[in-house]
N, C-alpha and C positions, 0 to 999 in steps of 0.2 A: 453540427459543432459550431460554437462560437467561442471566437475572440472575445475574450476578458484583459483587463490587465489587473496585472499584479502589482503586489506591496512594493516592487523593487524600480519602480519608476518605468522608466518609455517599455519596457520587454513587454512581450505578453505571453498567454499560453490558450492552449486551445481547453474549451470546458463540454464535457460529452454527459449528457441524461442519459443513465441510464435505467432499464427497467427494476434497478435495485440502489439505485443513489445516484453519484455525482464520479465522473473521473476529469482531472485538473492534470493537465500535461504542464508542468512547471518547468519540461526542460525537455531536450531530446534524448534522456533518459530516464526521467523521472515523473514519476507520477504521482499525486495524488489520490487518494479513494475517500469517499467519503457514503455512508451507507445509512440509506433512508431511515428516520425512528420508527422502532416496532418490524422492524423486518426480519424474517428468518432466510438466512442464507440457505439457500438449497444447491443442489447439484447442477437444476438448469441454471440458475446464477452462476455460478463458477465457471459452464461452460462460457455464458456470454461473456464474461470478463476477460478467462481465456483468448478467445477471438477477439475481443477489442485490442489485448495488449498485444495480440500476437501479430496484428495487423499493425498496428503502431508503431514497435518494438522491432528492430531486427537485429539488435546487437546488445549489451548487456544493459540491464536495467537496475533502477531500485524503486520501491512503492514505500509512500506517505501513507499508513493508516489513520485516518482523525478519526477517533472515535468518539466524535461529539454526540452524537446520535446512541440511543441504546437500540439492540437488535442481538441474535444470536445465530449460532449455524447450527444444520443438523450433522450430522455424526458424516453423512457422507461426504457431506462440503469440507469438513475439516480434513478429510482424507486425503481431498485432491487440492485443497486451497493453497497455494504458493510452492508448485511445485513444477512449474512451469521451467522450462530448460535454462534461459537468459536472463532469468529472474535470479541477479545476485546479492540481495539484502532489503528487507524490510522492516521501518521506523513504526510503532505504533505508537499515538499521543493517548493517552487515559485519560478520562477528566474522572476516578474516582474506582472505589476499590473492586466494582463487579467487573468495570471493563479490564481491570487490572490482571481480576482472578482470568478473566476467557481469555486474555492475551497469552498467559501464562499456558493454560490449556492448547493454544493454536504451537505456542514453543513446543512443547514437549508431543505433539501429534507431528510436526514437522520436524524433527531432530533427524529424519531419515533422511530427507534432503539435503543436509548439512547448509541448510540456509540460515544465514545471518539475519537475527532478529536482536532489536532491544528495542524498549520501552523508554517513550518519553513521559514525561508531566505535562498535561495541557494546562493546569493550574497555575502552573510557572513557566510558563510560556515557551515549554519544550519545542514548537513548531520547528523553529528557526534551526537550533541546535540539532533536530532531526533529519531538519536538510541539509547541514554542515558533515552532519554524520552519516549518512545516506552516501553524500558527493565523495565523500573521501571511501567509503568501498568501493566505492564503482573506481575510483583511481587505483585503487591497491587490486581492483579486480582486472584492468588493465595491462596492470607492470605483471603481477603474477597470474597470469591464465589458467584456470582451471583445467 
């Protein structure tokens, strides 16, 4: 892992390769994903992710999707994808209408979890506004405890 810094001046966060992209710890509960182009999420992906956040994470989280990158899951990865226990809300940015349509797909395969998902615009520079919106579940995920 390495120290990067970030857009927000002196902070920094930790940045992790992994064998399917990039994970950007923005916060001590927030994370970044970011998933290599051309890759298909598979079930051992999902396990290693699992175990990164799980090692990471020991108390409620939210994950930044950037889906700069094109790639897709297979049917089993979306089964088990964000379904993690302390996993309380996930941002995804779209840069354009296929990452839109799979985003929409990962909603409604996840709707059993009852995990908080919305869609940002990476064309309009949703990053910021996802982290804004990401911080503030995790605060209201706080005051009301699940």
């Amino acid at each position: 892992m390495a120290d990067v810094p970030n857009n927000l001046g002196a902070k920094k966060y930790m940045h992790l390769t992994t064998s399917f992209g990039q994970i950007k710890f923005i916060s001590s509960r927030l994370a970044e994903v970011i998933i290599n182009q051309d890759v298909e999420v598979s079930i051992e992906f999902v396990e290693e992710y699992d175990a990164i956040m799980k090692t990471h994470f020991r108390e409620p989280y939210a994950v930044l999707v950037n889906r700069i990158n094109n790639y897709s899951y297979t049917y089993e990865a979306l089964l088990c994808i964000g379904s993690a226990q302390n996993l309380k809300a996930a941002a995804i940015i779209n840069y354009g209408a296929t990452n839109a349509r799979q985003a929409k797909d990962l909603q409604s395969v996840r709707q059993v979890d009852k995990l908080t998902i919305k869609e940002f615009s990476g064309l309009e520079l949703g990053r910021e506004s996802a982290i804004e919106w990401l911080e503030a579940q995790l605060h209201n995920a706080i005051i009301e405890p699940s």
